[in-house]
PyMOL CGO cylinders between C-alpha atoms (Angstrom):
from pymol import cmd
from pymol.cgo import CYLINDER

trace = [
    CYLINDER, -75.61, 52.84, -29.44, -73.09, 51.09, -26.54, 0.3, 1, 1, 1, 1, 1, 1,
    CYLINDER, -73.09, 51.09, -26.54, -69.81, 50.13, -28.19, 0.3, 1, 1, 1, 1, 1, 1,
    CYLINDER, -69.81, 50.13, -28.19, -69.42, 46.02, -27.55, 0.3, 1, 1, 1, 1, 1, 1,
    CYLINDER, -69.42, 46.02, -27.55, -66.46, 45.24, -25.97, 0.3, 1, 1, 1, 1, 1, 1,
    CYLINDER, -66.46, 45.24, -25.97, -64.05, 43.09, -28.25, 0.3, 1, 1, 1, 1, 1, 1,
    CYLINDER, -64.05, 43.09, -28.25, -62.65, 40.09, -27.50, 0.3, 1, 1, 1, 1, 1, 1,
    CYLINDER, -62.65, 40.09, -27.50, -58.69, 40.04, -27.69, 0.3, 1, 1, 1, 1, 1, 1,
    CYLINDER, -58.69, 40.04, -27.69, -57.98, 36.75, -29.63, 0.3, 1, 1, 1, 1, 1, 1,
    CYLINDER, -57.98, 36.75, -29.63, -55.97, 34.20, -26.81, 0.3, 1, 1, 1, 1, 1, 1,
    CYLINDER, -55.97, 34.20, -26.81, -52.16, 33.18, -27.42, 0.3, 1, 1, 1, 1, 1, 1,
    CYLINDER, -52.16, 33.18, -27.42, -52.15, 30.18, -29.38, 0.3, 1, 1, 1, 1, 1, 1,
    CYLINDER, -52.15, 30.18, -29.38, -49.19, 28.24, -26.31, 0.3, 1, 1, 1, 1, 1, 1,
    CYLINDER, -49.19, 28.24, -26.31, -50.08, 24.61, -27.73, 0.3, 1, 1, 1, 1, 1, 1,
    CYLINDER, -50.08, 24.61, -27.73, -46.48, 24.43, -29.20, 0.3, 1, 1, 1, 1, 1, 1,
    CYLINDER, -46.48, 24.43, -29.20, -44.76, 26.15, -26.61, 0.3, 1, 1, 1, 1, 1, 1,
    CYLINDER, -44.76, 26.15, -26.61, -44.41, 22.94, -24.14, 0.3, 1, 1, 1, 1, 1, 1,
    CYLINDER, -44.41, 22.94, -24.14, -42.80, 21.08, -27.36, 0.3, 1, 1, 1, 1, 1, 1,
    CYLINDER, -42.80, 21.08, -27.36, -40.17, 23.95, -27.86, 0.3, 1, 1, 1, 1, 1, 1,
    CYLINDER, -40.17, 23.95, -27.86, -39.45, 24.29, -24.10, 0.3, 1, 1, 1, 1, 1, 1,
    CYLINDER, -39.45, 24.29, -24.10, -38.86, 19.83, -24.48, 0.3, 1, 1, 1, 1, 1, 1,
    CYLINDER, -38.86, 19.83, -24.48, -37.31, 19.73, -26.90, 0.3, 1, 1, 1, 1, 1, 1,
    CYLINDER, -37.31, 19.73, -26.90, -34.56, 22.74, -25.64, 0.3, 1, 1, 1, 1, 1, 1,
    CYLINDER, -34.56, 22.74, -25.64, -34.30, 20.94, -22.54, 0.3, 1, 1, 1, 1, 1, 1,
    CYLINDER, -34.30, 20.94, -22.54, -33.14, 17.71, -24.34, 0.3, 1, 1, 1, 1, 1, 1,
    CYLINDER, -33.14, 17.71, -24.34, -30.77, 20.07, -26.48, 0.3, 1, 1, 1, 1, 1, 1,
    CYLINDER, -30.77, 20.07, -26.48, -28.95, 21.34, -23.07, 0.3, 1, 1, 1, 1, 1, 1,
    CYLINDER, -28.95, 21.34, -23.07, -28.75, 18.03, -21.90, 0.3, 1, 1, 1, 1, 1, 1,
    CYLINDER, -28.75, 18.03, -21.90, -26.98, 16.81, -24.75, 0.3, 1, 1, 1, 1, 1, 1,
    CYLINDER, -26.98, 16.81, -24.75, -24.68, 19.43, -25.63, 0.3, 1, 1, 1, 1, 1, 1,
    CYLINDER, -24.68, 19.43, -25.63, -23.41, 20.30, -21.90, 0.3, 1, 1, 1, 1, 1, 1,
    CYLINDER, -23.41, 20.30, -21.90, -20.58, 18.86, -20.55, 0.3, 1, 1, 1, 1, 1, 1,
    CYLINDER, -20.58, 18.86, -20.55, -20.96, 17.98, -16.75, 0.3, 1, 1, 1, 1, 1, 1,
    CYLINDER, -20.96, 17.98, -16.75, -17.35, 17.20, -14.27, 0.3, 1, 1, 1, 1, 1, 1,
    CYLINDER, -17.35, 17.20, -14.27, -18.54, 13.51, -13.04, 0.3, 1, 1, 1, 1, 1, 1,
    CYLINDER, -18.54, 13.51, -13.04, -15.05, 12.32, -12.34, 0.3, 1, 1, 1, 1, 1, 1,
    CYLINDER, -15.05, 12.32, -12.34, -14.58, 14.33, -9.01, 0.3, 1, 1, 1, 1, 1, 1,
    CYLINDER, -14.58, 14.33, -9.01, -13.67, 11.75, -6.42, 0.3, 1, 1, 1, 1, 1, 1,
    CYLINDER, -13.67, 11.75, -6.42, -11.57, 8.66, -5.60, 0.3, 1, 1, 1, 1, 1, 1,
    CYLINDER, -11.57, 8.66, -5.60, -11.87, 5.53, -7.69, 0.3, 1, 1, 1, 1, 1, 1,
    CYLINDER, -11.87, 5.53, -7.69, -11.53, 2.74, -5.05, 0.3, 1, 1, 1, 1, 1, 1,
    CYLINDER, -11.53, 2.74, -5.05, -12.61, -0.46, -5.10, 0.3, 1, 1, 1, 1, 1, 1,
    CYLINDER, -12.61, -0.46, -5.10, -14.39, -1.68, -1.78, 0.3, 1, 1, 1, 1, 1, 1,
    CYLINDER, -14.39, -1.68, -1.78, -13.17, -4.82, 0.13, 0.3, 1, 1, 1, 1, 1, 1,
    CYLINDER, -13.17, -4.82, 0.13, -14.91, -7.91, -0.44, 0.3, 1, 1, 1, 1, 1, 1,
    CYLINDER, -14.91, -7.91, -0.44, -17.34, -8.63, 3.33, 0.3, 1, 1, 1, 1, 1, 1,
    CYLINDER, -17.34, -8.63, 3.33, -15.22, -10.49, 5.29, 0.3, 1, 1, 1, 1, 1, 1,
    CYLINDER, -15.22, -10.49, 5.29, -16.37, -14.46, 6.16, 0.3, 1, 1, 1, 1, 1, 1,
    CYLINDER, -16.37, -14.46, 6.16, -17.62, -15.22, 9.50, 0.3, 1, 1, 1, 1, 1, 1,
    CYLINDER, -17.62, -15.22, 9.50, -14.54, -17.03, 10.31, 0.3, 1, 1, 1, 1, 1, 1,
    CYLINDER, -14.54, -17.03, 10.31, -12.58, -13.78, 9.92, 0.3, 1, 1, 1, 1, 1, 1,
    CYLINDER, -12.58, -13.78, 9.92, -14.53, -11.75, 11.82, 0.3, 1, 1, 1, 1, 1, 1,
    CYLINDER, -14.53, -11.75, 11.82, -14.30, -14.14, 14.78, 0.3, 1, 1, 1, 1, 1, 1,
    CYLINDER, -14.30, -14.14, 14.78, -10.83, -13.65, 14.39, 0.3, 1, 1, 1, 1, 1, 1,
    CYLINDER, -10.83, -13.65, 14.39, -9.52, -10.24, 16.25, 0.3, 1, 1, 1, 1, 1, 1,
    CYLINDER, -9.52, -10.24, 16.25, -7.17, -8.55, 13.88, 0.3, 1, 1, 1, 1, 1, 1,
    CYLINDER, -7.17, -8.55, 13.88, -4.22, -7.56, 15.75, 0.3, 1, 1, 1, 1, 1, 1,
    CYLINDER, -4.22, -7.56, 15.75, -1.52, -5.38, 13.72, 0.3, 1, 1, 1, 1, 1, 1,
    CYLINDER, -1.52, -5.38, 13.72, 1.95, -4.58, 15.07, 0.3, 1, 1, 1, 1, 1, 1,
    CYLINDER, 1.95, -4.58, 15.07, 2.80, -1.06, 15.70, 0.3, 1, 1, 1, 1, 1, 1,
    CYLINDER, 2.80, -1.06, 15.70, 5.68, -1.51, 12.82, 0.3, 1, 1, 1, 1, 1, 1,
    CYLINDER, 5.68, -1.51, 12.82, 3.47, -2.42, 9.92, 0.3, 1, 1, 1, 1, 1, 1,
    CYLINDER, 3.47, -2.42, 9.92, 1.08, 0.52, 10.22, 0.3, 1, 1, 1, 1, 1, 1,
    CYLINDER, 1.08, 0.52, 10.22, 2.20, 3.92, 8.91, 0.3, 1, 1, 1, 1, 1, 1,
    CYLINDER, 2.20, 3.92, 8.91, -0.20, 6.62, 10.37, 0.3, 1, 1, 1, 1, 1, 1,
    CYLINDER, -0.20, 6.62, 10.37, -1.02, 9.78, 7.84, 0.3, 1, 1, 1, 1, 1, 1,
    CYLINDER, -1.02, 9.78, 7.84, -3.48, 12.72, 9.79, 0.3, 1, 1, 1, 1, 1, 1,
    CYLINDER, -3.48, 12.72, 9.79, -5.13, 15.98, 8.71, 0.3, 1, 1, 1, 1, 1, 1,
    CYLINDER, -5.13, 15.98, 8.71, -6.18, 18.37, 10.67, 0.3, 1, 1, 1, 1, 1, 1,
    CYLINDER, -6.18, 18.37, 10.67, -8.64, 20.93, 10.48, 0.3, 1, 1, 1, 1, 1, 1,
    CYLINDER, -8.64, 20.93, 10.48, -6.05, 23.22, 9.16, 0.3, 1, 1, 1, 1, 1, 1,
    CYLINDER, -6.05, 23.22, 9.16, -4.91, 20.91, 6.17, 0.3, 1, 1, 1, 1, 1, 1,
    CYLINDER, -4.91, 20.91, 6.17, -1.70, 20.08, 8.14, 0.3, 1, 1, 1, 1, 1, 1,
    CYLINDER, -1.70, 20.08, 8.14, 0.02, 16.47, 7.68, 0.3, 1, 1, 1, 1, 1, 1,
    CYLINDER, 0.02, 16.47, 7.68, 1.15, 14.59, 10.51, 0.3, 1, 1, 1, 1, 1, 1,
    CYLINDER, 1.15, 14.59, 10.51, 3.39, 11.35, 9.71, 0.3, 1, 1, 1, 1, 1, 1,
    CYLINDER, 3.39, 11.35, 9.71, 4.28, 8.64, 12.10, 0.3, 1, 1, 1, 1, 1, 1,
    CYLINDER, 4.28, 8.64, 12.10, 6.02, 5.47, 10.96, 0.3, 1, 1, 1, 1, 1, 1,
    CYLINDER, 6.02, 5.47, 10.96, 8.84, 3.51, 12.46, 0.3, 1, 1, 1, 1, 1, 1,
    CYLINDER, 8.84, 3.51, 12.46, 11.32, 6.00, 11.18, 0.3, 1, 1, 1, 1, 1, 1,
    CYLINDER, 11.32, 6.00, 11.18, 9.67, 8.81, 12.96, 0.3, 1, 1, 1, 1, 1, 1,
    CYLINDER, 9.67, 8.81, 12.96, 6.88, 11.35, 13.72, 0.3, 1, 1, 1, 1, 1, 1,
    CYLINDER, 6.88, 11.35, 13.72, 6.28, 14.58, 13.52, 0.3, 1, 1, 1, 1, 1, 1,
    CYLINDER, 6.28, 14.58, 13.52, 4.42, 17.10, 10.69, 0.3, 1, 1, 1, 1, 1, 1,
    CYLINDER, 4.42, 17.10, 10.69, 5.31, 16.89, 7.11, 0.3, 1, 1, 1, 1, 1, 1,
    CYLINDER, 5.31, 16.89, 7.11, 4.95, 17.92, 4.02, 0.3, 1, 1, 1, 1, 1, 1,
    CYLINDER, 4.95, 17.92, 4.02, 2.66, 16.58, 0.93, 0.3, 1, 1, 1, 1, 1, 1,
    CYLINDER, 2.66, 16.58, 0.93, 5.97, 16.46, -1.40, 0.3, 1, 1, 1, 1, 1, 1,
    CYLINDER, 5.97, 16.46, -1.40, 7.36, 13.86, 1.25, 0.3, 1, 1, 1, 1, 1, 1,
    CYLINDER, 7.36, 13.86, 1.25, 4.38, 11.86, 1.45, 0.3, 1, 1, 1, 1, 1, 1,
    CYLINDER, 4.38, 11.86, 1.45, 5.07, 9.99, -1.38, 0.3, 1, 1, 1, 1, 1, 1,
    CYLINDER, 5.07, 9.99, -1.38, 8.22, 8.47, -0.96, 0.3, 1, 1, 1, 1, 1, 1,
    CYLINDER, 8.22, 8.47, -0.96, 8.08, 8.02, 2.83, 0.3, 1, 1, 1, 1, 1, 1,
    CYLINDER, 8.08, 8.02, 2.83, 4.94, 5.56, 1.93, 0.3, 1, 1, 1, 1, 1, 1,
    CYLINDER, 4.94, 5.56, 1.93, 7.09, 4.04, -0.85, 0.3, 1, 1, 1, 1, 1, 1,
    CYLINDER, 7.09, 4.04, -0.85, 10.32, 3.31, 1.89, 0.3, 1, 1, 1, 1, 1, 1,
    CYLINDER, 10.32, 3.31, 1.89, 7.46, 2.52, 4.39, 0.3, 1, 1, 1, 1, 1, 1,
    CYLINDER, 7.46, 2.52, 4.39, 5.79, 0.16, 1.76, 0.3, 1, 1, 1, 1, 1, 1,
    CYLINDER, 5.79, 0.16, 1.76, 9.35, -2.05, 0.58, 0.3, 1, 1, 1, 1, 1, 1,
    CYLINDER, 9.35, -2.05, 0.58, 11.42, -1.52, 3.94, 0.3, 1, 1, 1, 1, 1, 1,
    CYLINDER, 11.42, -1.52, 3.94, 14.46, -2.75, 1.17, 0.3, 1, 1, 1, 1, 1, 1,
    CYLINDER, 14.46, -2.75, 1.17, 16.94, -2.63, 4.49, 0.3, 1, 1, 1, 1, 1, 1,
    CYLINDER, 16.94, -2.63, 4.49, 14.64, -5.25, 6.02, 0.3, 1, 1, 1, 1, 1, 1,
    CYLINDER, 14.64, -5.25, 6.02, 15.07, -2.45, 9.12, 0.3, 1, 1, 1, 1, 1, 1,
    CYLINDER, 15.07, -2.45, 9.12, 13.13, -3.63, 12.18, 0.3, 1, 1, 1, 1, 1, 1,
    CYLINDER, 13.13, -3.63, 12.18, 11.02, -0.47, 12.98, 0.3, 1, 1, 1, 1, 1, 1,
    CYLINDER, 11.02, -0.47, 12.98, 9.53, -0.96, 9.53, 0.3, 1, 1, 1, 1, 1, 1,
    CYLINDER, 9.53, -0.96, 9.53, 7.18, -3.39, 8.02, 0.3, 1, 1, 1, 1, 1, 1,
    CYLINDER, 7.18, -3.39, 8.02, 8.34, -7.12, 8.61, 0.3, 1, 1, 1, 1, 1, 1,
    CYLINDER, 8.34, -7.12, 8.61, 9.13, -9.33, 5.26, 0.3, 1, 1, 1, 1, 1, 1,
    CYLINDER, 9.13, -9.33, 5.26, 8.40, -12.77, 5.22, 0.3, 1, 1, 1, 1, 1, 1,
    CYLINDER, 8.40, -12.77, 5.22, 8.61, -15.45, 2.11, 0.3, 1, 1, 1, 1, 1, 1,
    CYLINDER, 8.61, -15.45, 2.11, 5.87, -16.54, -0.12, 0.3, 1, 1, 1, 1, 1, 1,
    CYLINDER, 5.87, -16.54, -0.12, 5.61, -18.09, -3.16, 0.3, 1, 1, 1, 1, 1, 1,
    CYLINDER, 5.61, -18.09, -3.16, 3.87, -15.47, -6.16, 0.3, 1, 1, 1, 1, 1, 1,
    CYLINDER, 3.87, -15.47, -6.16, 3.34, -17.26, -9.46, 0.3, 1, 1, 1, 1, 1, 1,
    CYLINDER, 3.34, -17.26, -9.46, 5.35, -15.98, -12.08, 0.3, 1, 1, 1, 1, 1, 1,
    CYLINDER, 5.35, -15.98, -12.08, 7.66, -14.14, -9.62, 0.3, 1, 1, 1, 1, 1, 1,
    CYLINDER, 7.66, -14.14, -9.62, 9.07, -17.03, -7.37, 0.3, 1, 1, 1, 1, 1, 1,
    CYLINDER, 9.07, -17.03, -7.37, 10.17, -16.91, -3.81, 0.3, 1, 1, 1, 1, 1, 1,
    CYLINDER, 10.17, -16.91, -3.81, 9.33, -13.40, -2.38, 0.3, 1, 1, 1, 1, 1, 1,
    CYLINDER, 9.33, -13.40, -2.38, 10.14, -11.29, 0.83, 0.3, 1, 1, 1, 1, 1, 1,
    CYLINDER, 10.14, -11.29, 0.83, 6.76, -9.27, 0.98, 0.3, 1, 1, 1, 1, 1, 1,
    CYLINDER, 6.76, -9.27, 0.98, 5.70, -6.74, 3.78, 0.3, 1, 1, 1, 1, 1, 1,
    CYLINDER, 5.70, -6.74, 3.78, 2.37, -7.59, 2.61, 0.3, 1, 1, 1, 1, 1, 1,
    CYLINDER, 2.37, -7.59, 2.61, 1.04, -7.27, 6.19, 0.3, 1, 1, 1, 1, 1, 1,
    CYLINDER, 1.04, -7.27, 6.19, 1.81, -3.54, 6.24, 0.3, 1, 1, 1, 1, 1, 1,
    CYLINDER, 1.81, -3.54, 6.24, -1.10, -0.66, 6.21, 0.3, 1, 1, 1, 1, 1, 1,
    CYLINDER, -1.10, -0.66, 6.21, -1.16, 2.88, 5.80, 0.3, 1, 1, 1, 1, 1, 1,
    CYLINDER, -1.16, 2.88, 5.80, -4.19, 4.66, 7.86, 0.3, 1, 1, 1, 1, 1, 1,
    CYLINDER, -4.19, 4.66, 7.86, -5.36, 7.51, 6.95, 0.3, 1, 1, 1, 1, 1, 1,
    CYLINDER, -5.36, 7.51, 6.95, -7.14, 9.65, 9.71, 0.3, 1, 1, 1, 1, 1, 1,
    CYLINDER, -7.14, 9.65, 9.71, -8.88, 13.17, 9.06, 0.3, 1, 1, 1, 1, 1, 1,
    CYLINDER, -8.88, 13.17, 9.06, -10.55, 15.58, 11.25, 0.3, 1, 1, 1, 1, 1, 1,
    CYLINDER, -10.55, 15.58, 11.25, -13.86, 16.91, 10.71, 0.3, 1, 1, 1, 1, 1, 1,
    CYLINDER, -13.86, 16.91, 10.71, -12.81, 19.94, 9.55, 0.3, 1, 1, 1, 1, 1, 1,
    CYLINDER, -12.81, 19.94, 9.55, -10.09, 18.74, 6.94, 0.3, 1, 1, 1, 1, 1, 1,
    CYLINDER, -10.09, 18.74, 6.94, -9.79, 20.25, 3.91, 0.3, 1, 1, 1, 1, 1, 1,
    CYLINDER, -9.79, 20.25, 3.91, -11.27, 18.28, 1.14, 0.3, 1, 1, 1, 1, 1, 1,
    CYLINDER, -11.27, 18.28, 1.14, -8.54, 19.14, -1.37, 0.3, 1, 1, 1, 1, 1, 1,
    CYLINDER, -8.54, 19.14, -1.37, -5.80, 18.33, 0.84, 0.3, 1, 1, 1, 1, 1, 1,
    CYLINDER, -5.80, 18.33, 0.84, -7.43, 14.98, 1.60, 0.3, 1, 1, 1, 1, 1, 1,
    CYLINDER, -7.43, 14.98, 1.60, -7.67, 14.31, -2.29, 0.3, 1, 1, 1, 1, 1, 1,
    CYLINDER, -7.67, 14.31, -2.29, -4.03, 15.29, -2.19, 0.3, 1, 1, 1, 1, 1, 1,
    CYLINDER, -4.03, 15.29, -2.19, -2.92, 12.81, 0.65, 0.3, 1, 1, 1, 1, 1, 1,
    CYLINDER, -2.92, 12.81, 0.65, -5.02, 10.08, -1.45, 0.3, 1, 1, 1, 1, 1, 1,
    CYLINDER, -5.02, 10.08, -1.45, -3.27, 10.90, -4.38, 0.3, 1, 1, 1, 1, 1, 1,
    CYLINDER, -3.27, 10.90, -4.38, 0.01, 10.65, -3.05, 0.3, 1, 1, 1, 1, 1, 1,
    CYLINDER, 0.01, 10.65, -3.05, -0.50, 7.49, -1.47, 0.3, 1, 1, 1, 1, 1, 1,
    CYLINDER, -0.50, 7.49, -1.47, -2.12, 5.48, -4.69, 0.3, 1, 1, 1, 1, 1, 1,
    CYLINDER, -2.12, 5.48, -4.69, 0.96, 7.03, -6.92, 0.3, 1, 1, 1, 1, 1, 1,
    CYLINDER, 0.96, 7.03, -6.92, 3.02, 5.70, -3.82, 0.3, 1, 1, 1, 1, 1, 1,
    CYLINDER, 3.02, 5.70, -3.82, 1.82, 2.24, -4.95, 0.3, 1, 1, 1, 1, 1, 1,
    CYLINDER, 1.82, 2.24, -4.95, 1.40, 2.48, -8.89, 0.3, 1, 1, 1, 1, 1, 1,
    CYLINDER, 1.40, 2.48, -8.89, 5.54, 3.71, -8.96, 0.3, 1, 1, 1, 1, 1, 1,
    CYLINDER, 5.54, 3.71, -8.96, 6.04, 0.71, -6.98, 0.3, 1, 1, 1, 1, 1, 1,
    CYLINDER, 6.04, 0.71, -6.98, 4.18, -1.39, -8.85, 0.3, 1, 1, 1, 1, 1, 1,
    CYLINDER, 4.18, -1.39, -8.85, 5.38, 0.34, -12.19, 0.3, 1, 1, 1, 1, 1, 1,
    CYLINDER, 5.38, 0.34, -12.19, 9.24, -0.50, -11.43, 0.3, 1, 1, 1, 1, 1, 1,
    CYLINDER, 9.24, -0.50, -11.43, 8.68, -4.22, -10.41, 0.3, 1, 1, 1, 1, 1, 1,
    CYLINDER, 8.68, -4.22, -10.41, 6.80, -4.71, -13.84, 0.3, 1, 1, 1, 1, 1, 1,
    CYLINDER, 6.80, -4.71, -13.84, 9.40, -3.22, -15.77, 0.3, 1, 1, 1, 1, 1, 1,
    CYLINDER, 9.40, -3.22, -15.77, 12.07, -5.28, -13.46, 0.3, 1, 1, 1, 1, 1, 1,
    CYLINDER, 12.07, -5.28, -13.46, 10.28, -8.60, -13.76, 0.3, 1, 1, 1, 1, 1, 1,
    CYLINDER, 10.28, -8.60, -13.76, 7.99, -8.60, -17.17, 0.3, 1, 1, 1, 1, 1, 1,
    CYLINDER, 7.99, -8.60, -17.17, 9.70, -5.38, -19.19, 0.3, 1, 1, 1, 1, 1, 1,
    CYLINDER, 9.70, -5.38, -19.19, 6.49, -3.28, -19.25, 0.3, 1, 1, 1, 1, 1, 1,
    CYLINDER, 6.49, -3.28, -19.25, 4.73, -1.06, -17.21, 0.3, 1, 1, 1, 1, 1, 1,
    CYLINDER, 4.73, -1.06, -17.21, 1.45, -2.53, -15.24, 0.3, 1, 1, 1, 1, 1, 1,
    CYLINDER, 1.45, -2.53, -15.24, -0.85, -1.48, -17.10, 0.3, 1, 1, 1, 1, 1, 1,
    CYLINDER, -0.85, -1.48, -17.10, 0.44, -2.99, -20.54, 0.3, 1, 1, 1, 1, 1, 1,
    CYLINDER, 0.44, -2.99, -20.54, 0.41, -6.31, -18.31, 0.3, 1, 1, 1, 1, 1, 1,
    CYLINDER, 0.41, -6.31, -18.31, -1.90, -9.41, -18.72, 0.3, 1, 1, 1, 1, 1, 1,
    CYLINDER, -1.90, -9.41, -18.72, -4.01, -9.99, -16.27, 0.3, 1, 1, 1, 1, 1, 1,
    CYLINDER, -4.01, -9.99, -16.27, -1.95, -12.97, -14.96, 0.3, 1, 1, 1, 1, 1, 1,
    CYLINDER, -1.95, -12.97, -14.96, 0.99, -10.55, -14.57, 0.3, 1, 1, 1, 1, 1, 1,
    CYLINDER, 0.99, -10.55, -14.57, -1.25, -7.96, -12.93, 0.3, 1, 1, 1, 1, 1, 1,
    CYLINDER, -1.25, -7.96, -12.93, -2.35, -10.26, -10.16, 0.3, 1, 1, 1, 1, 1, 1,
    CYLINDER, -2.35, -10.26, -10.16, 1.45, -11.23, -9.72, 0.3, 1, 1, 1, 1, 1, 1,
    CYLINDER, 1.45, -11.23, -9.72, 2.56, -7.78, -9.11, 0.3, 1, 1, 1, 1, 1, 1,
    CYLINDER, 2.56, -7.78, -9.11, -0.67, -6.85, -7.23, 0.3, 1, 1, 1, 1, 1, 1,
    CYLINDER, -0.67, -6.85, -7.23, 0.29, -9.72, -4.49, 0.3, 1, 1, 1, 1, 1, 1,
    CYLINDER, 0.29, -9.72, -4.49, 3.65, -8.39, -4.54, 0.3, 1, 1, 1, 1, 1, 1,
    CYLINDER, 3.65, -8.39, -4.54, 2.11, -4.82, -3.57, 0.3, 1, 1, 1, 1, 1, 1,
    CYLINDER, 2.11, -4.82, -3.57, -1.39, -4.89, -2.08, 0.3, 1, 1, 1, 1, 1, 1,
    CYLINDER, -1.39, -4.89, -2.08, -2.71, -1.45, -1.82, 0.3, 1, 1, 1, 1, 1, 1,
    CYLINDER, -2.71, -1.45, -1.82, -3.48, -1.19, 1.99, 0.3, 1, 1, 1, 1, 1, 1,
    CYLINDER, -3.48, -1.19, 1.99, -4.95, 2.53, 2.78, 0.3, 1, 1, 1, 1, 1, 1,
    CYLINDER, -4.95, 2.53, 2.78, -7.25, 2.70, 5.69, 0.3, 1, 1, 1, 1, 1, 1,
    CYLINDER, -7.25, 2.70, 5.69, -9.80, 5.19, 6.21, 0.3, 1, 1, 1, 1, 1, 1,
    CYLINDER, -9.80, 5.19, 6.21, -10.67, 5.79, 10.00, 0.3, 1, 1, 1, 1, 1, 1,
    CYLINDER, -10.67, 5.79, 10.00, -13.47, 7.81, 11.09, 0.3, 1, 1, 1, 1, 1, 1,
    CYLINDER, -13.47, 7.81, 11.09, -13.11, 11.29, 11.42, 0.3, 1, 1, 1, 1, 1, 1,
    CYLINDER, -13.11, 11.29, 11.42, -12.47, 12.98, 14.63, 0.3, 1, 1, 1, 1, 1, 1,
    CYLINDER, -12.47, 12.98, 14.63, -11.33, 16.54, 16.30, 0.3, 1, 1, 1, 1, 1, 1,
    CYLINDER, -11.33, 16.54, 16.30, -7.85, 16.89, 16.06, 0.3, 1, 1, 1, 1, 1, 1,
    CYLINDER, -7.85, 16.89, 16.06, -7.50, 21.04, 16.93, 0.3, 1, 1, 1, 1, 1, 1,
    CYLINDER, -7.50, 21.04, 16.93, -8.50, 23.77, 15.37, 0.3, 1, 1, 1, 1, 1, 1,
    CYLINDER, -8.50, 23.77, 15.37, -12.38, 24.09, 13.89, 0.3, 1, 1, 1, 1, 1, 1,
]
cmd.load_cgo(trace, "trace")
């Protein structure tokens, strides 16, 4: 008599799509995940049509130029000077750049205006920093440059609150915040990458 073959019972898998769910949800939920890599900036509001008729035209003594090469090297040119530099400079060379408190003539020009809750003014308001990178740059010594020039603006900022309203900015109201924030417009430009040496 031929032995029959038997028949090896199948896996019961009907629950093993519910434990494999419900560990993915678990992992998702329990694991931490780095999303605040980056720059927090705000993006300019699309200019009107009357201002982009209008050719903006900047004088060489309001702009501060910042560049970094492929290498992660800083080059700095404002009406002081220009030449390479170093990230512990940046700083306050943005923050002299940014007041010009000597009213000196190769740095940003002051004129009046009238800020409420601050009075009659002498702003450099028409100054900007640009900020020009090469291909090849670095990304942390970008975030580095970046960093150096916001702080640039937030000690500035900082000090006038405390001069004018006895509190940092941040404890301001929102009234205040505008005032000082007229008073020191953040101005950082971002040109286009290009090939400044080195790969």
């Amino acid at each position: 008599m031929a032995k029959k073959k038997r028949k090896v019972p199948g896996l019961n898998a009907s629950s093993t799509a519910d434990i494999s769910f419900i560990l993915l949800i678990f992992f998702l939920i329990t694991t931490s995940m780095d999303t605040d890599m980056g720059l927090a900036r705000r993006l300019p509001q699309p200019p009107e049509d009357e201002e982009v008729k209008q050719e903006l035209k900047i004088k060489e003594r309001n702009v501060m130029e910042v560049r970094i090469n492929a290498q992660g090297f800083l080059w700095i040119k404002d009406g002081t000077g220009s030449g390479f530099g170093d990230i512990r400079e940046l700083r306050s060379r943005a923050k002299q750049f940014i007041t010009n408190e000597n009213n000196l003539s190769v740095l940003p020009e002051k004129h009046p205006i009238n800020i409420p809750l601050l009075g009659m003014c002498a702003l450099t308001d028409k100054h900007v920093i640009s900020v020009q990178t090469d291909r090849g740059t670095p990304y942390n010594m970008y975030f580095q440059v970046q960093n150096e020039l916001v702080a640039a603006y937030n000690e500035l900022r900082d000090e006038l609150s405390k001069q004018k309203f006895g509190r940092v900015y941040g404890a301001l109201t929102d009234e205040q915040k505008v005032a000082i924030r007229t008073y020191y417009p953040q101005k950082i430009s971002e040109a286009e990458p290009k090939n400044y040496g080195g790969n």
